[in-house]
N, CA, C and O atoms as a GROMACS GRO file, in nm:
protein
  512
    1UNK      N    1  -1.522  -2.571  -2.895
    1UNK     CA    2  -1.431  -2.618  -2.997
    1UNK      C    3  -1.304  -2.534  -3.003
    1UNK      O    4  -1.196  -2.576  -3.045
    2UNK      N    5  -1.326  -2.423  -2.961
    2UNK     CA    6  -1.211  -2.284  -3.000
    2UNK      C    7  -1.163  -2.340  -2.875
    2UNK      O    8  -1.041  -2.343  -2.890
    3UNK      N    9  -1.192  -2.388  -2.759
    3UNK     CA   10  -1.110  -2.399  -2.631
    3UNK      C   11  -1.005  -2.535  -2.688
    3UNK      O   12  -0.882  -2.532  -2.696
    4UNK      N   13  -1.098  -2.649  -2.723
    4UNK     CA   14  -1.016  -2.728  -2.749
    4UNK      C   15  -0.895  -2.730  -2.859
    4UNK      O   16  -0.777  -2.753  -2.831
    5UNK      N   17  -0.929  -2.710  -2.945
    5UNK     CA   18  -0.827  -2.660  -3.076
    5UNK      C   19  -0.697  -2.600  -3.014
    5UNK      O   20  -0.584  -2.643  -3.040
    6UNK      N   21  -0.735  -2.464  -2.903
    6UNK     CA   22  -0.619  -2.433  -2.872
    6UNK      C   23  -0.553  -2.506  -2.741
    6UNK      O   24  -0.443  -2.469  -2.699
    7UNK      N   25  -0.621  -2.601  -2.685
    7UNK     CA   26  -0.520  -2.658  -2.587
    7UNK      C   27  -0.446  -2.768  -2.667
    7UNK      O   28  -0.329  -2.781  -2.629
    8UNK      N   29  -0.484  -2.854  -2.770
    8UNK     CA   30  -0.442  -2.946  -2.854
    8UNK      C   31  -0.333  -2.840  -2.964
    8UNK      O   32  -0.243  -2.904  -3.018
    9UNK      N   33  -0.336  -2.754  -2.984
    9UNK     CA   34  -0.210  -2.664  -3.044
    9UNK      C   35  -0.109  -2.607  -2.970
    9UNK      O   36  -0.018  -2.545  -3.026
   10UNK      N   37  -0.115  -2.625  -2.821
   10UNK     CA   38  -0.022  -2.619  -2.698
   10UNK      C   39  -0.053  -2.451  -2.665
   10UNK      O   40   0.036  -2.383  -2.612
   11UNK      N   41  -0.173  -2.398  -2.698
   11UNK     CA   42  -0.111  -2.269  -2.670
   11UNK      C   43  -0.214  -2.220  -2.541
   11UNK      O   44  -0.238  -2.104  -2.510
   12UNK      N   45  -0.261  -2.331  -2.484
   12UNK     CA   46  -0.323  -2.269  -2.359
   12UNK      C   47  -0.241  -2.438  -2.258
   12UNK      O   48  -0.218  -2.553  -2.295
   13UNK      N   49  -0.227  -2.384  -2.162
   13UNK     CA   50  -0.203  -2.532  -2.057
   13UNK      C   51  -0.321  -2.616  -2.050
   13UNK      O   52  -0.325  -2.716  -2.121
   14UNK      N   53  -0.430  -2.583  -1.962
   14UNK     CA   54  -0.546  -2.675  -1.979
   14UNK      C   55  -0.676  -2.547  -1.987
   14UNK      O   56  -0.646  -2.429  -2.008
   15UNK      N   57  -0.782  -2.582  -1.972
   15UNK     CA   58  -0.896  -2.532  -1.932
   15UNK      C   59  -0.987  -2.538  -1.833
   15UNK      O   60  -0.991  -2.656  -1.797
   16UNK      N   61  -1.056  -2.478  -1.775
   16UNK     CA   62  -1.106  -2.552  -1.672
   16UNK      C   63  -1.073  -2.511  -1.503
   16UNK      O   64  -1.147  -2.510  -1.405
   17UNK      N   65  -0.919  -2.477  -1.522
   17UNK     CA   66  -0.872  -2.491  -1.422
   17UNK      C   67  -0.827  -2.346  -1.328
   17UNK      O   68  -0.778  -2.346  -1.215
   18UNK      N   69  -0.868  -2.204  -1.429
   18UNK     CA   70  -0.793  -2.082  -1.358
   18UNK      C   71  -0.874  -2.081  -1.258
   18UNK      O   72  -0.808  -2.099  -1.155
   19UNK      N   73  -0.986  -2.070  -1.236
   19UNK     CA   74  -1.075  -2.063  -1.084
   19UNK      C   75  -0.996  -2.110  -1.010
   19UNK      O   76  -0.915  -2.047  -0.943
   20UNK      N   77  -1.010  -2.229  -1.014
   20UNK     CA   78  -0.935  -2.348  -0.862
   20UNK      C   79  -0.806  -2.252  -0.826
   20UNK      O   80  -0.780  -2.219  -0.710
   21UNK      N   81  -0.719  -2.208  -0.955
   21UNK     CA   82  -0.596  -2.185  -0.920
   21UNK      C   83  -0.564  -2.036  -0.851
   21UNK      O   84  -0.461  -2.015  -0.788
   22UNK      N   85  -0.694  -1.909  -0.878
   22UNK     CA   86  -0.722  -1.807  -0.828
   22UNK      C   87  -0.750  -1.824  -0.688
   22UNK      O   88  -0.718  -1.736  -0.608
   23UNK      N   89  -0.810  -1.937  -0.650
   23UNK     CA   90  -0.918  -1.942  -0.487
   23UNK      C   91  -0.765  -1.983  -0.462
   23UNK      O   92  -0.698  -1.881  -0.448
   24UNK      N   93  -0.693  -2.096  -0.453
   24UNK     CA   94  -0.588  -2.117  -0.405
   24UNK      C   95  -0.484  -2.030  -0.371
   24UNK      O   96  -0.433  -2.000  -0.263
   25UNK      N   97  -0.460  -1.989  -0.513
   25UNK     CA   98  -0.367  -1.829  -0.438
   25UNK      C   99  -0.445  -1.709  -0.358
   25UNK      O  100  -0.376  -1.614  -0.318
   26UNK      N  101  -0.541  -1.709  -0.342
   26UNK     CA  102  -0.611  -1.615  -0.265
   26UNK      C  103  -0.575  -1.632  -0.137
   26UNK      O  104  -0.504  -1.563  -0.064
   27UNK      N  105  -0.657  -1.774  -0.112
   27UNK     CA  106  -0.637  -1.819  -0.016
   27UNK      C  107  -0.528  -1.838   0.102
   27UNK      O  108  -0.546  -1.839   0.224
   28UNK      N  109  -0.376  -1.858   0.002
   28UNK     CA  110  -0.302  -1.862   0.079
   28UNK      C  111  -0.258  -1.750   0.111
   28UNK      O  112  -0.160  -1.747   0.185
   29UNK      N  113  -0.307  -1.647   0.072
   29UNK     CA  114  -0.254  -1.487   0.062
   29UNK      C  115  -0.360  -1.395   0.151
   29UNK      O  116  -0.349  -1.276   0.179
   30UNK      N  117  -0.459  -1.483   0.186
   30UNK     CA  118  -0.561  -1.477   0.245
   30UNK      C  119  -0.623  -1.286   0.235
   30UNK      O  120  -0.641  -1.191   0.312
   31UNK      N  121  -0.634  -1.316   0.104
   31UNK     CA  122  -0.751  -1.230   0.026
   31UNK      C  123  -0.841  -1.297   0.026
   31UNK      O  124  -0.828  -1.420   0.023
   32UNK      N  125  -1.000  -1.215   0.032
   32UNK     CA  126  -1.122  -1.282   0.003
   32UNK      C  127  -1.124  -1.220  -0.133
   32UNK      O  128  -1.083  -1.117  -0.187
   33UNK      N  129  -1.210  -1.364  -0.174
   33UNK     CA  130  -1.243  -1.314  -0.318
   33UNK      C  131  -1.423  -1.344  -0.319
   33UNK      O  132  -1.470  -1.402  -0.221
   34UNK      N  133  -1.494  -1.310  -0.408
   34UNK     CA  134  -1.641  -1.316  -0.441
   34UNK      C  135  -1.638  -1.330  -0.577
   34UNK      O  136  -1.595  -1.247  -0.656
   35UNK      N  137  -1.708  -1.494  -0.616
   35UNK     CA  138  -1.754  -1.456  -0.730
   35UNK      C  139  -1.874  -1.485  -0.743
   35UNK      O  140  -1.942  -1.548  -0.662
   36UNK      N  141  -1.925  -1.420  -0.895
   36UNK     CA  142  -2.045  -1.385  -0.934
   36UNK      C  143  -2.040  -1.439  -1.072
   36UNK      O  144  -1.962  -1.409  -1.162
   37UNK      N  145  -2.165  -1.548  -1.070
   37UNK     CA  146  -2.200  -1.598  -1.208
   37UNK      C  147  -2.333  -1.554  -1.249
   37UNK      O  148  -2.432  -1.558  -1.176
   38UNK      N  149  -2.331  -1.509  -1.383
   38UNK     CA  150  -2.394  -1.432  -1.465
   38UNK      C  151  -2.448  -1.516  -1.597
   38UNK      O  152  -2.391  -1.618  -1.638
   39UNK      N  153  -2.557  -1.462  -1.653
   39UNK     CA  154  -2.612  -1.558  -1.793
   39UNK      C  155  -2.474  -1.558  -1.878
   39UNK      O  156  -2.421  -1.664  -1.914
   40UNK      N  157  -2.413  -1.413  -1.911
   40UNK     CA  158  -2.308  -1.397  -2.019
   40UNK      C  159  -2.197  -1.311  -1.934
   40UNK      O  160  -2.133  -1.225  -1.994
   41UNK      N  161  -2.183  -1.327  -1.848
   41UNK     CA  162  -2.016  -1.346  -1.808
   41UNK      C  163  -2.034  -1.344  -1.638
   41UNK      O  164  -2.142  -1.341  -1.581
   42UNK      N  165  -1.939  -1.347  -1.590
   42UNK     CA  166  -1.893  -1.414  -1.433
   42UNK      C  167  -1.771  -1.298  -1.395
   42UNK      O  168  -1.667  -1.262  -1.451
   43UNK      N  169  -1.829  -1.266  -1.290
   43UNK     CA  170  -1.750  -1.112  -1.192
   43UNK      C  171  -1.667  -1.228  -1.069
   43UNK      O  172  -1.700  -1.333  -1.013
   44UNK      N  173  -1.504  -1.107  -1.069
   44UNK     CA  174  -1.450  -1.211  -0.976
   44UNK      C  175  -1.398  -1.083  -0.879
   44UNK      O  176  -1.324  -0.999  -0.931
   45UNK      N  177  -1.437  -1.068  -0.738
   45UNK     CA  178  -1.413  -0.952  -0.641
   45UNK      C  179  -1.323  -0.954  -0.574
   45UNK      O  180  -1.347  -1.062  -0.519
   46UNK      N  181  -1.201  -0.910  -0.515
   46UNK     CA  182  -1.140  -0.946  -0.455
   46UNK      C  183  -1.098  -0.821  -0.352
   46UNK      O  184  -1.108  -0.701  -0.380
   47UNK      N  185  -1.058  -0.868  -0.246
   47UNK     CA  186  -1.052  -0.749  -0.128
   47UNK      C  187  -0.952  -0.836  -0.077
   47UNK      O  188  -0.925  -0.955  -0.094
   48UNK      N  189  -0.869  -0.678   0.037
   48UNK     CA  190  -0.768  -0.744   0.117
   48UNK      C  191  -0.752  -0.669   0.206
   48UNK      O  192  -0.801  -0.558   0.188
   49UNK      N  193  -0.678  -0.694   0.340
   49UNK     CA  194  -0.632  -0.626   0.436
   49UNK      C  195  -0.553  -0.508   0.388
   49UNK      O  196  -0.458  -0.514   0.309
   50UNK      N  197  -0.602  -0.400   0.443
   50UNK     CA  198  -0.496  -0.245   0.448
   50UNK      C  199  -0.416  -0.209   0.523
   50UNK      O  200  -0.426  -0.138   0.623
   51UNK      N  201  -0.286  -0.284   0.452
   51UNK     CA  202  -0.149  -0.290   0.529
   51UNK      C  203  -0.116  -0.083   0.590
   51UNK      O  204  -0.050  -0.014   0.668
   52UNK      N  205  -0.159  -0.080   0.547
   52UNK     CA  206  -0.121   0.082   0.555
   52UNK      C  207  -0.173   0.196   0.692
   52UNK      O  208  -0.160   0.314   0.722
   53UNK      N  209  -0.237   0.070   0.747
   53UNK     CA  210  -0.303   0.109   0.897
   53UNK      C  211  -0.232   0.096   1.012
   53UNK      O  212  -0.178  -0.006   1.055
   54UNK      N  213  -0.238   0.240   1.075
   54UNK     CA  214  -0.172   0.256   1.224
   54UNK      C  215  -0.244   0.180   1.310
   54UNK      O  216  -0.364   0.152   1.302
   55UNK      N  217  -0.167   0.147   1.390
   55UNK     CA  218  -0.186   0.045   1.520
   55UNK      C  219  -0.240   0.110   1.596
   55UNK      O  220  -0.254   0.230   1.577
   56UNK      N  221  -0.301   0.026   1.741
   56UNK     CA  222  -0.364   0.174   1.832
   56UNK      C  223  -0.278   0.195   1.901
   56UNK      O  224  -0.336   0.254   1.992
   57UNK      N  225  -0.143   0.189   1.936
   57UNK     CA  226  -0.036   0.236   2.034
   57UNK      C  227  -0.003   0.371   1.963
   57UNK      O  228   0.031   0.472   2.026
   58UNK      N  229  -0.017   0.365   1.802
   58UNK     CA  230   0.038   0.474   1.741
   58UNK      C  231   0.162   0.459   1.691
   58UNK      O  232   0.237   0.554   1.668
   59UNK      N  233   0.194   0.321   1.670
   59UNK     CA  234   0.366   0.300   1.619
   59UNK      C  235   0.284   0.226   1.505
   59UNK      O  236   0.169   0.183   1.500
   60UNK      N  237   0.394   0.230   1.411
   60UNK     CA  238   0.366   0.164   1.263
   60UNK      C  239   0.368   0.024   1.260
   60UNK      O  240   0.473  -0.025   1.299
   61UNK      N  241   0.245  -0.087   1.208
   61UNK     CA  242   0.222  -0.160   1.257
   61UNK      C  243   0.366  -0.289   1.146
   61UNK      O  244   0.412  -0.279   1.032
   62UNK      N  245   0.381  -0.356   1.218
   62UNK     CA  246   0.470  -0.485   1.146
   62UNK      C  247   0.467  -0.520   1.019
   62UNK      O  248   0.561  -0.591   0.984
   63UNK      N  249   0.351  -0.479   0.902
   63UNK     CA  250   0.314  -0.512   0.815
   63UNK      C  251   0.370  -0.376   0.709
   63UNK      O  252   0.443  -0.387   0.610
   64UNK      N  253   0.316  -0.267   0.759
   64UNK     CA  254   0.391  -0.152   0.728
   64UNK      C  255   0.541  -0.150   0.726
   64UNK      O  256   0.602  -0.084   0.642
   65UNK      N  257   0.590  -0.210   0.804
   65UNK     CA  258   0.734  -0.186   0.867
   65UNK      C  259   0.848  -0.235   0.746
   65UNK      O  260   0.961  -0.190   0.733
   66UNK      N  261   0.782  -0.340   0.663
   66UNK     CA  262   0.851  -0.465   0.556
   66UNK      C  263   0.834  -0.358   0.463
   66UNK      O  264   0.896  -0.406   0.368
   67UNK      N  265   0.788  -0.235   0.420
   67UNK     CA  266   0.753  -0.139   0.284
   67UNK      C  267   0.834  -0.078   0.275
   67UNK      O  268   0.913  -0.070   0.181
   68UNK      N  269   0.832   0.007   0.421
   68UNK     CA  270   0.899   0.180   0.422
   68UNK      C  271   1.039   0.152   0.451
   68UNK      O  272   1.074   0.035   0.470
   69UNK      N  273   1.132   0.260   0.458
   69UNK     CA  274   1.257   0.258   0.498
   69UNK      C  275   1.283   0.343   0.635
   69UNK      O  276   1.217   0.426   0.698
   70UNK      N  277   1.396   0.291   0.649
   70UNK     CA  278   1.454   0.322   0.826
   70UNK      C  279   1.410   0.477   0.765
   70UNK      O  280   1.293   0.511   0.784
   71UNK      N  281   1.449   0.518   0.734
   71UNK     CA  282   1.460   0.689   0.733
   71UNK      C  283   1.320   0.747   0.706
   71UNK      O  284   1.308   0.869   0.717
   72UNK      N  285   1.180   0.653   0.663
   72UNK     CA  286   1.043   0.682   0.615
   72UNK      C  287   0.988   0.690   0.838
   72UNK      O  288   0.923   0.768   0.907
   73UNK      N  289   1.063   0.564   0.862
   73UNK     CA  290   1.014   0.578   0.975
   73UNK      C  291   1.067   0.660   1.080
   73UNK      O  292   0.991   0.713   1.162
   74UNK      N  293   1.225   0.680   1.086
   74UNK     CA  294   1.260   0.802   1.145
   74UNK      C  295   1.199   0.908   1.130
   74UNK      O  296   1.182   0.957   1.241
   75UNK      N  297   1.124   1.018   0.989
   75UNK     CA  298   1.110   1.104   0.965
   75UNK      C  299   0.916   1.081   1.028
   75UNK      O  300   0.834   1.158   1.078
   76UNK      N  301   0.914   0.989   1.004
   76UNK     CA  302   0.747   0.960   1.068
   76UNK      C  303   0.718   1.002   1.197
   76UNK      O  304   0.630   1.085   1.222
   77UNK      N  305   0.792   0.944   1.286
   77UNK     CA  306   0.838   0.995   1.448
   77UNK      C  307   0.886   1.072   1.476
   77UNK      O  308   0.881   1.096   1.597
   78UNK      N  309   0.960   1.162   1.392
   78UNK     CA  310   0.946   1.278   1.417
   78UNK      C  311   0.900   1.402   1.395
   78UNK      O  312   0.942   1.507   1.444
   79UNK      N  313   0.789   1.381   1.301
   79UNK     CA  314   0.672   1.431   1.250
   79UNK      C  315   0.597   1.461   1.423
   79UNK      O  316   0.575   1.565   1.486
   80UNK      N  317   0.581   1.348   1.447
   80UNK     CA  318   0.500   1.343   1.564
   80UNK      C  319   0.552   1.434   1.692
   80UNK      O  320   0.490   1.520   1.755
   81UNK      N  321   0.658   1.395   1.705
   81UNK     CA  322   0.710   1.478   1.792
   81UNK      C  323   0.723   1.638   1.762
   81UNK      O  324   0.672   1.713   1.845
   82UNK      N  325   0.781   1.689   1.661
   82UNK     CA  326   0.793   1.857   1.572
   82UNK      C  327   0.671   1.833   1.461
   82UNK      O  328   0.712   1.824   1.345
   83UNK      N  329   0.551   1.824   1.474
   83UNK     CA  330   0.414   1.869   1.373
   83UNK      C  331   0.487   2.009   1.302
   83UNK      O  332   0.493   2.010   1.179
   84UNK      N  333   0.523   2.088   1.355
   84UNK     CA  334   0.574   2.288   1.298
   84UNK      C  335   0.714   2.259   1.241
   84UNK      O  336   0.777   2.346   1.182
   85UNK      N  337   0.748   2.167   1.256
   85UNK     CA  338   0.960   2.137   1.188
   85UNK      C  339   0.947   2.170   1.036
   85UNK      O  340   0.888   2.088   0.966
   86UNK      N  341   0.996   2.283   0.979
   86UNK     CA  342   1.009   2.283   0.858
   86UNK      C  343   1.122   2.188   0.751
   86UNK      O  344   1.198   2.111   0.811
   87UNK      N  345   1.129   2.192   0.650
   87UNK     CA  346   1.164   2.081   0.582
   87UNK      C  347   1.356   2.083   0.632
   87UNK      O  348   1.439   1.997   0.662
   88UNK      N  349   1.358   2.228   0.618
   88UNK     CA  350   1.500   2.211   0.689
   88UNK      C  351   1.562   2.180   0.814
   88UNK      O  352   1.681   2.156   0.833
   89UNK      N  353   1.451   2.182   0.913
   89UNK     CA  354   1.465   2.105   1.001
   89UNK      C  355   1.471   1.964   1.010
   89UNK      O  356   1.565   1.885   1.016
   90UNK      N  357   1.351   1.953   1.010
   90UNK     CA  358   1.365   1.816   0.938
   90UNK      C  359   1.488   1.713   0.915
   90UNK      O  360   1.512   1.605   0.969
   91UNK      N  361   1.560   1.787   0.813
   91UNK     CA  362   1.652   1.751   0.705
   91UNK      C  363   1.761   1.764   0.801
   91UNK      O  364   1.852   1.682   0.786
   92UNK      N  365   1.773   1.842   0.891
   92UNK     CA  366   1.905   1.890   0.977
   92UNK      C  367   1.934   1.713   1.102
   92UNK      O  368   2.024   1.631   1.119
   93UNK      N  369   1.789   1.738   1.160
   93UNK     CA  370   1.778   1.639   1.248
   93UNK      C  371   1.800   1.493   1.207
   93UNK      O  372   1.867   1.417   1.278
   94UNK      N  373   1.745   1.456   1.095
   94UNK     CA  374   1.770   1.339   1.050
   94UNK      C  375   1.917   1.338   0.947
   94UNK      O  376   1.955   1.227   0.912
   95UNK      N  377   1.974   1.424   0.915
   95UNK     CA  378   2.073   1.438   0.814
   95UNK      C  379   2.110   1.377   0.666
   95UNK      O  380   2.198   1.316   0.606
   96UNK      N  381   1.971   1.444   0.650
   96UNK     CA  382   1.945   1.385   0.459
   96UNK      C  383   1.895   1.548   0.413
   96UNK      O  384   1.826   1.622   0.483
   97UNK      N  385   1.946   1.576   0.290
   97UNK     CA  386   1.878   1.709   0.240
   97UNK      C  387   1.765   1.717   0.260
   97UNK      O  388   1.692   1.629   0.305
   98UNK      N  389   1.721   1.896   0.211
   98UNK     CA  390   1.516   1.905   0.228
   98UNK      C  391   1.472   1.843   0.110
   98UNK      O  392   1.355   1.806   0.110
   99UNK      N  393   1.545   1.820   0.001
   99UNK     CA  394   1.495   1.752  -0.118
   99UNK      C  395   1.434   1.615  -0.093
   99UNK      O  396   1.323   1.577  -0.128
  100UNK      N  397   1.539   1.541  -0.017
  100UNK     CA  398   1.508   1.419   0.030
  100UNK      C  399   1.365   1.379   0.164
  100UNK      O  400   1.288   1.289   0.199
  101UNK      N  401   1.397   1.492   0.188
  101UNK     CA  402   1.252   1.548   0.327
  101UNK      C  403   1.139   1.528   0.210
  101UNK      O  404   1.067   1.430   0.196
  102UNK      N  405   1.142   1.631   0.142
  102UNK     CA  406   1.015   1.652   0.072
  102UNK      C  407   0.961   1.501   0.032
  102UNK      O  408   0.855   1.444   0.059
  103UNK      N  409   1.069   1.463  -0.038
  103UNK     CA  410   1.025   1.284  -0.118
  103UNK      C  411   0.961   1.223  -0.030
  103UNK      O  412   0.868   1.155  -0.073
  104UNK      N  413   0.982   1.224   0.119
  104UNK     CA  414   0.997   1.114   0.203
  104UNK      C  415   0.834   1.167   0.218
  104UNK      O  416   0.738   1.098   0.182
  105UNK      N  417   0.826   1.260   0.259
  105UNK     CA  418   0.694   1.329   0.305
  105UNK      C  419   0.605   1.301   0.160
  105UNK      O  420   0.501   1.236   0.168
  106UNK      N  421   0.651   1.351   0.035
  106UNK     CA  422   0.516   1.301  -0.016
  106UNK      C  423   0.494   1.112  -0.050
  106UNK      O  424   0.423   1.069  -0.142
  107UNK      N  425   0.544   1.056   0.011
  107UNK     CA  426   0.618   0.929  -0.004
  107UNK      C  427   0.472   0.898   0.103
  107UNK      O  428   0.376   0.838   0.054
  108UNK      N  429   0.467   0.943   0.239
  108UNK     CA  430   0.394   0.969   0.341
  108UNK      C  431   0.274   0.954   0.348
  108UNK      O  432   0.204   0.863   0.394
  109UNK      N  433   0.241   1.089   0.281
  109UNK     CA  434   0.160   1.150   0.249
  109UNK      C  435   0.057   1.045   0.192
  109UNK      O  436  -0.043   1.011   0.254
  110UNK      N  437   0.099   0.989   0.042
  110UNK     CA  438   0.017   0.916  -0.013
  110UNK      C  439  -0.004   0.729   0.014
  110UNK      O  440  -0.071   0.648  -0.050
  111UNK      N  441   0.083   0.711   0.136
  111UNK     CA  442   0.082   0.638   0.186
  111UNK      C  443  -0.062   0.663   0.306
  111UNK      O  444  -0.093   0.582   0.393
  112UNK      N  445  -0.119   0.770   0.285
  112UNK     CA  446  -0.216   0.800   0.433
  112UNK      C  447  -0.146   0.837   0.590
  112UNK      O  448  -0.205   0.859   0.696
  113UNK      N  449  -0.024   0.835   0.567
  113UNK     CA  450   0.015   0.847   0.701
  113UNK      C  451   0.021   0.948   0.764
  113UNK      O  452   0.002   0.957   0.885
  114UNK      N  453   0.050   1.039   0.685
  114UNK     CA  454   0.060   1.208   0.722
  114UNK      C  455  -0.051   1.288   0.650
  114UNK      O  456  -0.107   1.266   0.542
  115UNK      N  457  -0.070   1.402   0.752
  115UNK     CA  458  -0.189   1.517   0.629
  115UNK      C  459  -0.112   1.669   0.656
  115UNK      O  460  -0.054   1.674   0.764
  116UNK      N  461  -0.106   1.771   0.588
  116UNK     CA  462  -0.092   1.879   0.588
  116UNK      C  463  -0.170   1.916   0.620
  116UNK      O  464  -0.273   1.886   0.558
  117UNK      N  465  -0.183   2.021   0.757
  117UNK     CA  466  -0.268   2.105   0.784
  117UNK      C  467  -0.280   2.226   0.769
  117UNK      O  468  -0.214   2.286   0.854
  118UNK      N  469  -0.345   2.306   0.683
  118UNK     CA  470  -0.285   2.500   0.692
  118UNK      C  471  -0.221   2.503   0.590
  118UNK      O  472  -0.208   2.414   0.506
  119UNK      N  473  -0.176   2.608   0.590
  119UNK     CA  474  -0.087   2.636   0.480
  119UNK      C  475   0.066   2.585   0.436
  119UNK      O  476   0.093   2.496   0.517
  120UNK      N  477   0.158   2.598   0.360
  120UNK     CA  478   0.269   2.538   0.342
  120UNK      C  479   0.350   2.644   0.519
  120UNK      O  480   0.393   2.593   0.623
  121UNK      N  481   0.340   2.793   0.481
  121UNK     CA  482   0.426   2.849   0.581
  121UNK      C  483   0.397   2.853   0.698
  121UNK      O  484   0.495   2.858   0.772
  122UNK      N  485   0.239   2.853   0.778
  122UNK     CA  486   0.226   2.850   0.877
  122UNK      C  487   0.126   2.732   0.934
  122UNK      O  488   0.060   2.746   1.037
  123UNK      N  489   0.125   2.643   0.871
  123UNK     CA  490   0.079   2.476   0.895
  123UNK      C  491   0.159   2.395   0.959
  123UNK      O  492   0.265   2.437   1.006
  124UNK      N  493   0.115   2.257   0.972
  124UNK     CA  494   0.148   2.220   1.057
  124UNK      C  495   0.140   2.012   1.000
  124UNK      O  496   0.053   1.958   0.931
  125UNK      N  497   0.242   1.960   1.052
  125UNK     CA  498   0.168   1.812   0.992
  125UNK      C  499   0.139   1.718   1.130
  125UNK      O  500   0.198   1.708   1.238
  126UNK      N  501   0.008   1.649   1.069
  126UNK     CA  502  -0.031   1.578   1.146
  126UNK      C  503  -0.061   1.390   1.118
  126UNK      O  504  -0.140   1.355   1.030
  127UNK      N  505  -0.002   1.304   1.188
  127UNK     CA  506  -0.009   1.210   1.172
  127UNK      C  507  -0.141   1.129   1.174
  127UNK      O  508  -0.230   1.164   1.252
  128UNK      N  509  -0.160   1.005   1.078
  128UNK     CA  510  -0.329   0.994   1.047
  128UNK      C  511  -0.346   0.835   1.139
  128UNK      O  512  -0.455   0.780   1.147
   0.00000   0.00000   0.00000
């Protein structure tokens, strides 16, 4: 009765219908979803591809590429190449301050792409 009342007072569109309209956008977004019906309520799961995964050549894969910026991926490659480049290096080679190094790196970082190894002064970074 509480469903109907409020679609007849305009304040819901219809009822009935968010499922269909969840699987549909899933679908085309091609997330899986799982659901689960229960005596007193219904679980809805949803999982997706982890754009955030290196390719096996070791270049950043196409999906990644639409996120980061030219300069996330310059500083990425050359991570690889100088692992020991301190931030002012870094910063020299690509020609953006170490302030901007640092961002980019913890930008990186929590992206999974990079890990610190060792200490800040005599560590080293390594690509994941």
């Amino acid at each position: 009765m509480i469903a109907k009342t409020l679609y007849l007072c305009k304040n819901v569109e219809s009822f009935g219908t968010g499922i269909k309209k969840i699987y549909a956008l899933c679908k085309a977004e091609k997330i899986n979803i799982n659901y689960e019906n229960e005596d007193t309520a219904f679980t809805l799961e949803f999982s997706r591809i982890d754009r955030n995964i290196l390719s096996q050549n070791g270049k950043i894969n196409g999906e990644i590429n639409g996120e980061i910026s030219e300069t996330e991926i310059q500083l990425f490659e050359l991570i690889k190449e100088f692992p020991y480049a301190t931030n002012e290096e870094l910063a020299a080679k690509i020609g953006k301050s170490p302030r901007t190094i640092s961002r980019i790196l913890s930008f990186l970082k929590g992206k999974n792409l990079i890990e610190r190894v060792g200490s800040n002064k005599t560590g080293y970074w390594k690509t994941i």
